[in-house]
PAVOTI-261987 format. One record per residue: residue in three letters; x, y, z of N, C-alpha, C, O in turn. Coordinates in steps of 0.001 Angstrom, whole numbers, padded with zeros to 6 digits, always signed. Example, Ala and Ser with C-alpha at 12.3 -4.5 7.8 and 13.67 -1.06 7.14 Angstrom:
BEGIN
ALA+013190-005690+007800+012300-004500+007800+013200-003300+007800+014236-003319+008465/SER+012850-002250+007080+013670-001060+007140+012900+000030+007870+013409+001138+008039/
//
This chain:
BEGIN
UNK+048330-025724-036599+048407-024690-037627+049578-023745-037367+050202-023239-038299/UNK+049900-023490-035925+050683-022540-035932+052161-023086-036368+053044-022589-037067/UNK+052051-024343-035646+053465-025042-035997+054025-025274-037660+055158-025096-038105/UNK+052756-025745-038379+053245-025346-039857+053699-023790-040650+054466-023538-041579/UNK+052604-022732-039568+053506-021431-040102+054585-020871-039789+055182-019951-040349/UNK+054943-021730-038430+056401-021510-038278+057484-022322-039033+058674-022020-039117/UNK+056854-023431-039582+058037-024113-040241+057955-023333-041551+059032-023124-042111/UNK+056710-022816-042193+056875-022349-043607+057815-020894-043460+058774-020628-044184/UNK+057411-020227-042597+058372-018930-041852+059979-019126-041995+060785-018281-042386/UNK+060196-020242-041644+061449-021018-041789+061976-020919-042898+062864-020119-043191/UNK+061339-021936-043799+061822-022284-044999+062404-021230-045810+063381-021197-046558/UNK+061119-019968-045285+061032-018790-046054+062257-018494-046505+062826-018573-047594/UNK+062711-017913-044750+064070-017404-044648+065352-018172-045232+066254-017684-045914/UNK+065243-019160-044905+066045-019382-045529+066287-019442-047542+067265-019424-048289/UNK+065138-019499-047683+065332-019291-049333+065800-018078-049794+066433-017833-050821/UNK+065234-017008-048510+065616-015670-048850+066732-015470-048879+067161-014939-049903/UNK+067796-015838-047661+069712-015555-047624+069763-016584-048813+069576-015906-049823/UNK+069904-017721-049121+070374-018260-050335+070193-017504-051576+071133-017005-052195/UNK+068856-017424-051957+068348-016433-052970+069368-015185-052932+070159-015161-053874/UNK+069437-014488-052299+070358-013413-052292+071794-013529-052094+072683-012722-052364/UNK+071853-014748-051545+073667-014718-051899+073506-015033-053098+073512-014064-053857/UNK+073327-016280-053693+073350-015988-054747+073435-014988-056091+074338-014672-056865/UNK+072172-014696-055971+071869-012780-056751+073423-012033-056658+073988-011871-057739/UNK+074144-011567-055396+075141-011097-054924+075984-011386-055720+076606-010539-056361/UNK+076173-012769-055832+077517-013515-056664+077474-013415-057944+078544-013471-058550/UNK+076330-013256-058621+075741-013272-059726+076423-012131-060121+077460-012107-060785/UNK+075607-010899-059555+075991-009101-059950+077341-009362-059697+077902-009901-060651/UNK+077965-009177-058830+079247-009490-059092+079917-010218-060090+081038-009761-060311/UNK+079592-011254-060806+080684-011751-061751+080342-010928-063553+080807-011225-064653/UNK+079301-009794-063119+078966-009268-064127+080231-008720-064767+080958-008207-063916/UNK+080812-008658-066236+081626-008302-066756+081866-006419-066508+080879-005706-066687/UNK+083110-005821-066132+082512-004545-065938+083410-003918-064685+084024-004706-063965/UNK+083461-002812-064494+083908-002238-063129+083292-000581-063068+083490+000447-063715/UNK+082324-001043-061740+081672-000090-061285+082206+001382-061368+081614+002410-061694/UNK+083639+001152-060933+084108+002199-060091+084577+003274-061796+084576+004505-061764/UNK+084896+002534-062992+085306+003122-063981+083923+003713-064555+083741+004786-065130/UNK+082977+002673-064222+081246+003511-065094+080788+004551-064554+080077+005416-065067/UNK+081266+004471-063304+080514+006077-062761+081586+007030-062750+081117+008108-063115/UNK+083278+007165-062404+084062+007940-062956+084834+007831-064298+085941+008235-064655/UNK+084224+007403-064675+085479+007609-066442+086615+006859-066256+086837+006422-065126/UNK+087729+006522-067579+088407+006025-067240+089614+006645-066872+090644+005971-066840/UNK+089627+008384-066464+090402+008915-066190+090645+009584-064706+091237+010657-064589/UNK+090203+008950-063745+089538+009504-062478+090804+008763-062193+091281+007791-062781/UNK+091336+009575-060946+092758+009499-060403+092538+008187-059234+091493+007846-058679/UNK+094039+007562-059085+093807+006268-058320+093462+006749-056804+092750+005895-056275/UNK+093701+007705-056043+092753+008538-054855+091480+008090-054975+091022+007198-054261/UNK+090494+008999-056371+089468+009492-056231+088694+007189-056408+087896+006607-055674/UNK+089413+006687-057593+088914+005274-057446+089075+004489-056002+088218+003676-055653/UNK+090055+004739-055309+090258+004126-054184+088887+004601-052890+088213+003910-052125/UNK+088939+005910-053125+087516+006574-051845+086239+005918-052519+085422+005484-051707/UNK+085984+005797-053597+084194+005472-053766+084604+003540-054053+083625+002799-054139/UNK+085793+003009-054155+085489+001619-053899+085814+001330-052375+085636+000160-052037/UNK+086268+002221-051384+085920+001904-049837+084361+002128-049464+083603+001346-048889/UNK+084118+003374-049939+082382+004120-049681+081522+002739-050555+080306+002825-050384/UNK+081826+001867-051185+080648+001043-051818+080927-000509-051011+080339-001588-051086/UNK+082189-000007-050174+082425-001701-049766+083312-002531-050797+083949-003465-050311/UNK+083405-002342-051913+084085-003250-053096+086006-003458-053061+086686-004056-053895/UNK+086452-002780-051883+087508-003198-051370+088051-004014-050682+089271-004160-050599/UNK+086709-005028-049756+087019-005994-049554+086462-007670-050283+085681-008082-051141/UNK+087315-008133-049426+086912-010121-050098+085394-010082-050207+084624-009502-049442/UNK+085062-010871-051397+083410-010947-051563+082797-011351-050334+082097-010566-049694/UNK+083005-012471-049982+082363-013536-048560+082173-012128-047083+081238-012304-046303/UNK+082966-011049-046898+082791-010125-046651+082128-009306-046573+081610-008802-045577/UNK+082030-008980-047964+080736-008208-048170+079729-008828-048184+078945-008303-047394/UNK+079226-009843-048753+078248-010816-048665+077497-010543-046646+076381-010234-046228/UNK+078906-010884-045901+078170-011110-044395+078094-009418-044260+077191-009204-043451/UNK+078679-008102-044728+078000-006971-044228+077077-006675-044746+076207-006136-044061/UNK+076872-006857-045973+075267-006624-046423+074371-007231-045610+073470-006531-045149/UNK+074422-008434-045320+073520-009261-044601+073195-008732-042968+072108-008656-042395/UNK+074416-008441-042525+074191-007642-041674+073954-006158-040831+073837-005825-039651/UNK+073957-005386-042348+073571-004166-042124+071771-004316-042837+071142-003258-042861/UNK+071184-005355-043269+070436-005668-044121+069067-006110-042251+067871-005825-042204/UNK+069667-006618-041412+069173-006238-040609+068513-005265-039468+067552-005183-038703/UNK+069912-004463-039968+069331-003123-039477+068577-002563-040113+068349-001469-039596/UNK+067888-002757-041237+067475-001851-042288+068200-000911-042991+067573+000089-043339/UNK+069595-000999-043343+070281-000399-043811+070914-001252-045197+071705-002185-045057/UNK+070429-000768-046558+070527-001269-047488+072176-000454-048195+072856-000966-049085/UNK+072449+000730-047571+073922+001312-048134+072750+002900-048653+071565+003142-048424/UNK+073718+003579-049326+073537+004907-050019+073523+004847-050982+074525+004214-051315/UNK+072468+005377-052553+073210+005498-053710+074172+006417-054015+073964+007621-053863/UNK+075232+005967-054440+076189+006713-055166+076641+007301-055939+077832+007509-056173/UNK+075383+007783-056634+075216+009157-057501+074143+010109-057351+074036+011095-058080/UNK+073317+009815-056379+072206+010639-055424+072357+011137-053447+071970+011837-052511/UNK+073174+010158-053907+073582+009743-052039+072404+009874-050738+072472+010153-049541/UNK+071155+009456-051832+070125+009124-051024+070252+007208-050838+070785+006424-051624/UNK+069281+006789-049013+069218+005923-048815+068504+005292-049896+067709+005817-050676/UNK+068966+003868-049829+068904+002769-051083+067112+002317-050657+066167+002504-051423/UNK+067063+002014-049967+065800+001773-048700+064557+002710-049420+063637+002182-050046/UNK+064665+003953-049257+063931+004974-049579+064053+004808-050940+063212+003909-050910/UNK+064358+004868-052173+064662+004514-053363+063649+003182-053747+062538+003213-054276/UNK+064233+002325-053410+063230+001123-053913+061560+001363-052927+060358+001211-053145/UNK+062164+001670-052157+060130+001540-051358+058987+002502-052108+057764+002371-052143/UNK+060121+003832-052876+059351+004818-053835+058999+003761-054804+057782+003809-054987/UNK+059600+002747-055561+058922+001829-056890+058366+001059-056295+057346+000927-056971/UNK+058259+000289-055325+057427-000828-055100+055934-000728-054944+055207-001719-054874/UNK+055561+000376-054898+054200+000408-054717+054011+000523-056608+052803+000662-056799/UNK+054583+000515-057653+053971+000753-058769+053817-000729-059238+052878-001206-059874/UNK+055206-001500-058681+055312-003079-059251+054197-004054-058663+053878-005091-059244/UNK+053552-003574-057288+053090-004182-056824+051279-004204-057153+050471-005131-057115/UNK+051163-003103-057397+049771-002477-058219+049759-002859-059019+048655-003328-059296/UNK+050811-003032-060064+050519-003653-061573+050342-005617-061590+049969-006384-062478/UNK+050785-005834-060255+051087-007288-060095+049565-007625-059727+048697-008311-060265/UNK+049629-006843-058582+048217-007942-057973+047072-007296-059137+046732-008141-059965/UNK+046564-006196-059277+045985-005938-060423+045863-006692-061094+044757-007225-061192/UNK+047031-007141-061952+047079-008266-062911+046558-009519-062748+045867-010007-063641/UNK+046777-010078-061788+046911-011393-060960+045222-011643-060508+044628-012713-060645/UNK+044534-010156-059848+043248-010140-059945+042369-010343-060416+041373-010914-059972/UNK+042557-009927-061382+041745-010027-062821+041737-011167-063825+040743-011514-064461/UNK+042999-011740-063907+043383-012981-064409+042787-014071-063693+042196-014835-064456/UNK+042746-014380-062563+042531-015285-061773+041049-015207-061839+040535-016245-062256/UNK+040155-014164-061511+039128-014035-061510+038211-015115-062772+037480-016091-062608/UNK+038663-014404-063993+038675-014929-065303+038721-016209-065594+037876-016924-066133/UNK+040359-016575-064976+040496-017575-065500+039600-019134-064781+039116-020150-065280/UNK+039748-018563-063326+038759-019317-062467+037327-019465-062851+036867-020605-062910/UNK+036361-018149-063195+035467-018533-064346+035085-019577-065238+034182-020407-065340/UNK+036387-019131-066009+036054-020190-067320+037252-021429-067420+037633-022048-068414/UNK+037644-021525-066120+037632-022674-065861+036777-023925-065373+036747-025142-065557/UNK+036102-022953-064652+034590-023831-063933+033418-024285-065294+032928-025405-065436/UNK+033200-023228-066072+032253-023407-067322+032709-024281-067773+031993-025281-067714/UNK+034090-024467-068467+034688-025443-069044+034097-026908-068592+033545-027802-069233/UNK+034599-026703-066646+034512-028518-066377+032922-028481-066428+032265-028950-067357/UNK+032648-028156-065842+030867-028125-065939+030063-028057-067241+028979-028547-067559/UNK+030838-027385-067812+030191-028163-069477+031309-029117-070163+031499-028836-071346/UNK+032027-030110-069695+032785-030849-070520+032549-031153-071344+031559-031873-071479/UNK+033467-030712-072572+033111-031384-074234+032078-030586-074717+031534-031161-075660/UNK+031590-029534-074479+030950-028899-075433+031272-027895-076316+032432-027501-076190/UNK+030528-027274-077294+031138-026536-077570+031639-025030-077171+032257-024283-077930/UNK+031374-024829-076260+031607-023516-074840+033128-023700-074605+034051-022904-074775/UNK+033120-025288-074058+034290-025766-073466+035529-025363-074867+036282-024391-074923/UNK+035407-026221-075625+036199-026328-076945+036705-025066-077228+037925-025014-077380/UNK+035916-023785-077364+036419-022837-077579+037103-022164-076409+038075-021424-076560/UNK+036428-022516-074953+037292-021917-074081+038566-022406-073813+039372-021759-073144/UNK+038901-023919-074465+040286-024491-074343+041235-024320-075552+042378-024772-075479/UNK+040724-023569-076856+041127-023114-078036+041960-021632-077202+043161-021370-077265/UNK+041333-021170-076767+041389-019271-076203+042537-019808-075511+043667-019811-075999/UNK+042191-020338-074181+043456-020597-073098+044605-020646-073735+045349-019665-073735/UNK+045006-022094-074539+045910-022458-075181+046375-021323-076181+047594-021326-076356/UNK+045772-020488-076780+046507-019715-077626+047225-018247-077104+048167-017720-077696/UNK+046478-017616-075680+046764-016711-074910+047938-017538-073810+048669-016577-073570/UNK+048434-018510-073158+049357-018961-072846+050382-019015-073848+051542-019096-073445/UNK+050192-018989-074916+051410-018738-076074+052094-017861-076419+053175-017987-076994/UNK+051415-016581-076033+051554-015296-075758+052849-014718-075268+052466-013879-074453/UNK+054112-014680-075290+055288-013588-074261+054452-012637-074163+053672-012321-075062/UNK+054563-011941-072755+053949-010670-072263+054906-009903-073101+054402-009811-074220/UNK+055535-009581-073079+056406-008537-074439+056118-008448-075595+056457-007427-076194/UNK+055337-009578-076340+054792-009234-077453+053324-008888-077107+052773-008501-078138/UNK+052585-008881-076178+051328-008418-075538+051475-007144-075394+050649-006366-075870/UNK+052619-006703-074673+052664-005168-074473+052948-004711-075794+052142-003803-075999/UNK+053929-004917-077151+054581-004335-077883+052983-004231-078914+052762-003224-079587/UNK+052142-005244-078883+050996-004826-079664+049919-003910-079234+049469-002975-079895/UNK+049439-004405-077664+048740-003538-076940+048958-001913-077338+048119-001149-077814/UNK+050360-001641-076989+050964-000184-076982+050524-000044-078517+049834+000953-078730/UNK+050784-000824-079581+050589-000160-080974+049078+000206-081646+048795+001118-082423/UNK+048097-000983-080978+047205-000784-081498+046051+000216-080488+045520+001210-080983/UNK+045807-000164-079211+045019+000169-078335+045807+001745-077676+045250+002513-076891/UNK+047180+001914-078240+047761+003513-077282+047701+004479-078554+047277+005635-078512/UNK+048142+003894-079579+049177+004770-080574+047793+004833-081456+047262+005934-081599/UNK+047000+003266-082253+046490+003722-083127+045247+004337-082709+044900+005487-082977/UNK+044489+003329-081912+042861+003765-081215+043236+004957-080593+042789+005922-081213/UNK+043884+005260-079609+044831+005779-078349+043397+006162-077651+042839+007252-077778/UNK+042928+005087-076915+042043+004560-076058+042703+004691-074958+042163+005250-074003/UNK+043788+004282-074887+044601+004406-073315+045879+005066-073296+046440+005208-074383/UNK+046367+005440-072387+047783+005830-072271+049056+005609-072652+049628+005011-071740/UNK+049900+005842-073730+051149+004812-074177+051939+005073-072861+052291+004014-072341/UNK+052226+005921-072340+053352+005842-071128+053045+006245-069578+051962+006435-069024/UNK+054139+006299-069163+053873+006750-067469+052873+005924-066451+052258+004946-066876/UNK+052771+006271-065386+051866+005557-064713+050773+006075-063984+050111+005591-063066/UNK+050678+007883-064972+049357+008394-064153+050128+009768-063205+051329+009861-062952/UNK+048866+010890-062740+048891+011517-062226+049173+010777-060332+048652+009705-060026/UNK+049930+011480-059444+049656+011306-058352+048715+011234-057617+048354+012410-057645/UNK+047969+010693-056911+046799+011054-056262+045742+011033-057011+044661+011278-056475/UNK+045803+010716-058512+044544+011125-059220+044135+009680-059813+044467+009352-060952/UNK+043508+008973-059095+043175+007417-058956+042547+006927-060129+042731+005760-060476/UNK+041822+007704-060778+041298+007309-062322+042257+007160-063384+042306+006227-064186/UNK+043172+008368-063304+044032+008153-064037+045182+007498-063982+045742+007139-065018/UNK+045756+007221-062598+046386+005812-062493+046121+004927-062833+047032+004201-063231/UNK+044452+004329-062906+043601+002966-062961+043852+002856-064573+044160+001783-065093/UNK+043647+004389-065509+043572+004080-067012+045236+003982-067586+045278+003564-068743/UNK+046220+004208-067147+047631+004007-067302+047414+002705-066675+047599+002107-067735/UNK+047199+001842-065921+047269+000570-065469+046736-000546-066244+046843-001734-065942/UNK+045970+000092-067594+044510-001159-067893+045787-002059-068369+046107-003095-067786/UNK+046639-001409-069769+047582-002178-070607+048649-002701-070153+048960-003753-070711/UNK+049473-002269-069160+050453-003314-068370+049705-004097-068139+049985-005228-068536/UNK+048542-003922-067476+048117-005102-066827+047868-006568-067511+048113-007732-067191/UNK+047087-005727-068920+046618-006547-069543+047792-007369-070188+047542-008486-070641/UNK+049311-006756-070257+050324-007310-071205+050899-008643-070223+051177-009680-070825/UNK+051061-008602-068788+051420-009510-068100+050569-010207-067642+051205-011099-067080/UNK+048765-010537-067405+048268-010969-067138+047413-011852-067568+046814-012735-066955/UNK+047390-011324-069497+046396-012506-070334+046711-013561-070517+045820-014301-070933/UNK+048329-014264-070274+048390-015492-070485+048043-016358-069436+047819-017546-069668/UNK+047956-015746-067968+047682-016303-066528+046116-016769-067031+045717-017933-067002/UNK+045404-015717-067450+043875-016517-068078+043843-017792-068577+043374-018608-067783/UNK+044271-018327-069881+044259-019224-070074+045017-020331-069247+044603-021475-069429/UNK+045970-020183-068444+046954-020886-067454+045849-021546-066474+045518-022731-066435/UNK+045356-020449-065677+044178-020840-064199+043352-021527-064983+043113-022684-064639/UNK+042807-021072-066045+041475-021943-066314+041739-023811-066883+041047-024780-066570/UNK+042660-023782-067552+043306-025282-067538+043633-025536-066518+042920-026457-066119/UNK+044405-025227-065726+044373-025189-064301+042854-025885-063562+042765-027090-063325/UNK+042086-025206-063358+040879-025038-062770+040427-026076-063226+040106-026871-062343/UNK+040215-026508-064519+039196-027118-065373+039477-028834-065115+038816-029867-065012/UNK+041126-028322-065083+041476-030555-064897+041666-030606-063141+041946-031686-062620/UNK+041581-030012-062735+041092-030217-061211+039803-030595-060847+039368-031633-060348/UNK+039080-029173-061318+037810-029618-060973+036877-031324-061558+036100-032053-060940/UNK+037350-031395-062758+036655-032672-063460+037849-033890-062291+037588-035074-062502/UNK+038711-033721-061479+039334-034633-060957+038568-034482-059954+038118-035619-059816/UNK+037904-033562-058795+037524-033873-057924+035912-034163-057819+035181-034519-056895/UNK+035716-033859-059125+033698-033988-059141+033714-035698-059438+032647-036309-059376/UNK+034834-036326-059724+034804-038130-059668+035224-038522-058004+035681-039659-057883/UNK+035133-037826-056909+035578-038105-056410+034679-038624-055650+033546-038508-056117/UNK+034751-039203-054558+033987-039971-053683+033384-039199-052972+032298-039723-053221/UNK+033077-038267-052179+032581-036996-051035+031633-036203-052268+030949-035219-051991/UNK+031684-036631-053293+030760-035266-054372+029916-036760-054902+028889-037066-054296/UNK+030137-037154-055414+029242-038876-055356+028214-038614-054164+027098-038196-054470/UNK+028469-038794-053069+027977-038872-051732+027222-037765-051788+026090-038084-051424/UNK+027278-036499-052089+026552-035447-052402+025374-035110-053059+024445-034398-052679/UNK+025576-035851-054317+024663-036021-054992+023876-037176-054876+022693-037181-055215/UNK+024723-038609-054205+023690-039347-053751+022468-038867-052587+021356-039380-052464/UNK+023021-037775-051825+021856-036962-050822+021060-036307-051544+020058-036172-050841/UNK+020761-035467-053204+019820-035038-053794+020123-033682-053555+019193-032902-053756/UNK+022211-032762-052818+021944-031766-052812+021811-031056-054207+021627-031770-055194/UNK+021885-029815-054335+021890-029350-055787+023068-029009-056072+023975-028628-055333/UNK+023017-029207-057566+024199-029280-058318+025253-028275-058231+026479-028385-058265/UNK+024436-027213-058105+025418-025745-058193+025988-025728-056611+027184-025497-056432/UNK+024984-026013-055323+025768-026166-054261+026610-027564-054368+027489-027398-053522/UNK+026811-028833-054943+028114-029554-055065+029212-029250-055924+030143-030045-056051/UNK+029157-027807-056717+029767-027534-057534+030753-026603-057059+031930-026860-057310/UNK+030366-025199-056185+030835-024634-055766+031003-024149-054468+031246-023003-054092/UNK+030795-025475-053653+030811-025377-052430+031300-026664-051500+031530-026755-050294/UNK+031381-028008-053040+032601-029011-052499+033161-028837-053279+034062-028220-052712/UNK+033474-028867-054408+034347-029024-055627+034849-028160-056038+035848-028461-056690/UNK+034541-026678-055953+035509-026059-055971+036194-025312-055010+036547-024166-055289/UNK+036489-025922-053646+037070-025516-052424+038208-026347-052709+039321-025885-052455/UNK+038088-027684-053275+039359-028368-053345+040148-028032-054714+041362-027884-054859/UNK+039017-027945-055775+039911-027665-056865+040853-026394-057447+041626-026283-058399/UNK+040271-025269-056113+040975-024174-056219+042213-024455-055692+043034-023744-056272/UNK+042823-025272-054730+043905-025494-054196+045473-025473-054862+046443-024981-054286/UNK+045511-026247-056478+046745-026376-056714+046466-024302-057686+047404-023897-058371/UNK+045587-023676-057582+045485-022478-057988+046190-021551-056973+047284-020995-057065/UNK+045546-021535-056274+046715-020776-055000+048045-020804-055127+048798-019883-055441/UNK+048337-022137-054813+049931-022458-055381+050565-021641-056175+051527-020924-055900/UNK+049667-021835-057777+050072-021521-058847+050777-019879-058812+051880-019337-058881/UNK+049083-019474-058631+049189-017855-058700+050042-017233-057539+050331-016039-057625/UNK+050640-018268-056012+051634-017386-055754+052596-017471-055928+053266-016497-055586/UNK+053266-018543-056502+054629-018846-057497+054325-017898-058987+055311-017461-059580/UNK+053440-017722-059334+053045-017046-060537+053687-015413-060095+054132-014797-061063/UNK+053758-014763-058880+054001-013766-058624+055904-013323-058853+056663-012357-058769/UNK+055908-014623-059142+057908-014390-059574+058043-014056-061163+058803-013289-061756/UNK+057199-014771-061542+057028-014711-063215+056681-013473-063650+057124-012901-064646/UNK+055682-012980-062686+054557-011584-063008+056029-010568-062772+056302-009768-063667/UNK+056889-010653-061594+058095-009864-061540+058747-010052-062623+058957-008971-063173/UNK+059166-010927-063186+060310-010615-064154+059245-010036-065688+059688-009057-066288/UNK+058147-010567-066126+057469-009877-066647+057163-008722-066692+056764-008311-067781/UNK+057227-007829-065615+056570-006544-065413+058061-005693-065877+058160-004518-066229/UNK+059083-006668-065746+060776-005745-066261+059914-005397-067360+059167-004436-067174/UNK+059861-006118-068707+059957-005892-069750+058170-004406-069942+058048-003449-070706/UNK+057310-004894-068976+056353-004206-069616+056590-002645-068975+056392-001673-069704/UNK+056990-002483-067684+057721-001280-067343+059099-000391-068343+059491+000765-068185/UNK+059507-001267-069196+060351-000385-070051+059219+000016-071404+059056+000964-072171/UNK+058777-000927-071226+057983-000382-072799+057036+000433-072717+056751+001265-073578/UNK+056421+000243-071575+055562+001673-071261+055997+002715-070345+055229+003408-069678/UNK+057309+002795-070343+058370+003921-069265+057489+003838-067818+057259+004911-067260/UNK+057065+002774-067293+056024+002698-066308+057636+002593-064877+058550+001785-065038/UNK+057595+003388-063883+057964+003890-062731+057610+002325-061960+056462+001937-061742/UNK+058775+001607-061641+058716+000158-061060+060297-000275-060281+061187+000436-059814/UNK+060191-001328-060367+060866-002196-059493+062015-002296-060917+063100-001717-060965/UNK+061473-003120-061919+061852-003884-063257+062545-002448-063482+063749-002417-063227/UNK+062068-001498-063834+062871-000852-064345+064139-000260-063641+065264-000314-064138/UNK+063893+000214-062638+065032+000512-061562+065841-000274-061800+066854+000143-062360/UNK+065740-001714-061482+066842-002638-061589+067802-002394-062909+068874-001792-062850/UNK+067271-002929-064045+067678-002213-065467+068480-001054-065322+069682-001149-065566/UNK+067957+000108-064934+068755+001234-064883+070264+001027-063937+071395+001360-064292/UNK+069916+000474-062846+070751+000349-061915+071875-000761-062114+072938-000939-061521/UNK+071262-001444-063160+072704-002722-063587+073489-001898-064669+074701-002102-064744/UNK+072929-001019-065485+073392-000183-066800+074426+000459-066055+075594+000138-066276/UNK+074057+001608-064921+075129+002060-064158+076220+001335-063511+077334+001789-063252/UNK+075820+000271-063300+076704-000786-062196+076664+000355-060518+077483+000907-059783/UNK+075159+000193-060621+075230+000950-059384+073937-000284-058280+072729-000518-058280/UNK+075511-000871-057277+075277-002163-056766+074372-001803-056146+073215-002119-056422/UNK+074653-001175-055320+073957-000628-053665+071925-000872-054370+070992-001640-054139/UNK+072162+000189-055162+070532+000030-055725+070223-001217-056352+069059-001593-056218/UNK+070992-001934-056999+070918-003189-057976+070661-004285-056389+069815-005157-056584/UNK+071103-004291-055372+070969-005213-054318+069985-005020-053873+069253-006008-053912/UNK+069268-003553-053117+067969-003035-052638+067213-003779-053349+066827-004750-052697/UNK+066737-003747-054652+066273-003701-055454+065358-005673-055500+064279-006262-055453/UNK+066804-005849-055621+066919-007627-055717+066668-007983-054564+065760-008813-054527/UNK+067226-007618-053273+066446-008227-051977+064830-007688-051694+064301-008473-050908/UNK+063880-006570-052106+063177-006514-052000+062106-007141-052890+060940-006944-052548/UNK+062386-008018-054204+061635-008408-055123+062354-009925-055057+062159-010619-056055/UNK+062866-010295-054378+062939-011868-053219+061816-011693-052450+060735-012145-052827/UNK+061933-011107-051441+060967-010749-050108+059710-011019-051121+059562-012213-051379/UNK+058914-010260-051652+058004-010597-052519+057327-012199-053059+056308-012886-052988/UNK+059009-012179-053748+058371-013707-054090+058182-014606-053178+057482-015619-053197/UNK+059001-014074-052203+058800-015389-051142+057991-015046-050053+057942-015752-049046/UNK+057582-014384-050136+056164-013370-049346+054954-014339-049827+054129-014905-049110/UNK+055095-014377-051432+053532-014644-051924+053592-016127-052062+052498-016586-052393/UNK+054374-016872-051938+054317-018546-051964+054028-018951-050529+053200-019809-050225/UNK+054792-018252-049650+054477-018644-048125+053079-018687-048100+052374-019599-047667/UNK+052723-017585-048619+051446-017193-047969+049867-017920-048835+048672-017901-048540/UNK+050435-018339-049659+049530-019370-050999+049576-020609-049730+048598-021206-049279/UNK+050776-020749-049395+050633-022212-049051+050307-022224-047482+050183-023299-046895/UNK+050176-021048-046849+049467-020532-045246+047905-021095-046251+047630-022285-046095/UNK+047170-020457-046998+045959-020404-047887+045596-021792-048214+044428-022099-047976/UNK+046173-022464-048587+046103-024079-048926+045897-024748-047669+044880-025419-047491/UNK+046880-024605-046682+047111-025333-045871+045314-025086-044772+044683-026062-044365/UNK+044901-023741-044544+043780-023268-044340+042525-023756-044760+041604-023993-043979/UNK+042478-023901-045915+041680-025140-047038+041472-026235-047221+040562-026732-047884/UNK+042433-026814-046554+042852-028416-046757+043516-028590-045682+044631-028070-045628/UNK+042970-029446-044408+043411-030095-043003+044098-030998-042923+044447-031443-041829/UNK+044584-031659-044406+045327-032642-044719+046777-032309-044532+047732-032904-044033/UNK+046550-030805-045279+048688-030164-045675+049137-029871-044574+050317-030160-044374/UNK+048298-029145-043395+048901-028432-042829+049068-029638-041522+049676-029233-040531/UNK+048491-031265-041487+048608-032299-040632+049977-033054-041683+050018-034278-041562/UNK+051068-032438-042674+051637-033140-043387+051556-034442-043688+052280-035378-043350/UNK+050130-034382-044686+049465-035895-045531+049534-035599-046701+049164-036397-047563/
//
């Protein structure tokens, strides 16, 4: 076991420096020059020359590429350059909002969808099932952007049941929780119908299987071969899902953080590409890598835990 979490540890890293050179090269070939968006186009060749040494953008890319990387070890992400607070401190203030709205989301969805995914296989072909595979299919159809853009109209503006903006008082946990219901709900209802198709053609794959046969040839009961062989294995390609699902839930949460002015990751970034203000646009992007590749490692640490097969590579 340990030897597979060191190889997945591995892999990690390395997806992470690729992932981010990349990203790097990317922001960079963005059309644009930093140094004119934050001084005008009348700022003297002095004053352009000092803030493109202070950002690094004076030397060869491949350059900057290896000092980021290596001041990126020290924990030193650079300064912003119109606050001239650390970049570090900046993104670690949003990540706790992106990350609340994620797993939140992800919680609740999964919960759900795992549910009525199980009802589904366990009543195959009825009419329970039929409608629960009508629902799935039409809530996977869903863009979370048009989830939020209705949510906000009908449930903030017209009912105004919940909060149209912000993300809540500090410290005041109820009212964070009721600013949280509708993001949540805008990035997370299509994951419902997702897990439970998910769930549903797994589980009917492993209740034919030979070890649940054998189960019921012993006379145990149904509900213990149901959820205590069959769905230990059929939760497996779910794990997966939902922690690769956590990259999707990121770029999702961009759009539902602008529409509900919700204090995040998504939005920072946005703001910070508008400015062409790198230093934060990089923080930003290497810490919502780390993430994604945080939550797949660790799906597949979870799988591998579950199943003595993955982690013996069978």
């Amino acid at each position: 076991m340990l030897t597979y979490i060191l190889r997945r540890l591995g892999l990690a890293a390395l997806i992470t420096i690729l992932a981010v050179t990349l990203l790097f090269l990317i922001i960079h070939m963005i059309p644009g020059d930093p140094v004119s968006t934050m001084l005008g186009p009348k700022a003297s060749p002095e004053l352009r020359a000092a803030l493109e040494a202070r950002m690094g953008l004076d030397k060869p890319l491949p350059v900057q590429i290896g000092l980021f990387f290596a001041n990126m070890l020290r924990g030193d992400l650079g300064m912003d350059v119109f606050t001239n607070r650390p970049v570090t401190t900046i993104v670690l203030g949003q990540i706790p909002y992106t990350l609340v709205l994620i797993l939140f989301s992800i919680l609740w969805s999964a919960v759900l969808g795992i549910a009525l995914g199980c009802y589904s296989a366990v009543n195959r072909n009825s009419l329970g099932d039929r409608l629960a595979g009508v629902l799935s299919v039409s809530v996977i159809a869903v863009p979370a952007f048009v989830v939020s853009l209705y949510s906000l109209l009908i449930f903030a503006v017209k009912l105004q049941w919940f909060p149209a903006i912000g993300a809540g008082e500090p410290g005041a946990w109820g009212d964070q929780f009721h600013h949280l219901i509708l993001p949540s709900l805008a990035i997370g209802l299509s994951w419902v119908g997702y897990i439970a198709r998910l769930v549903r053609a797994s589980m009917l794959e492993v209740m034919g299987e030979g070890h649940v046969r054998t189960a019921r040839a012993f006379g145990l009961p149904e509900r213990w071969i149901t959820y205590r062989y069959a769905l230990r294995l059929a939760i497996l390609p779910t794990v997966t899902v939902i922690g690769v699902g956590m990259g999707f839930l990121l770029s999702a949460a961009v759009f539902t953080e602008i529409v509900f002015s919700r204090p995040g990751l998504g939005k920072l970034v946005i703001d910070s590409i508008t400015t062409r203000n790198y230093p934060v646009v990089m923080g930003s992007v290497l810490f919502s890598t780390l993430i994604f590749v945080a939550s797949t490692t660790l799906a597949d640490i979870i799988n591998a835990i579950l199943d003595p097969r993955i982690r013996a590579g069978k």
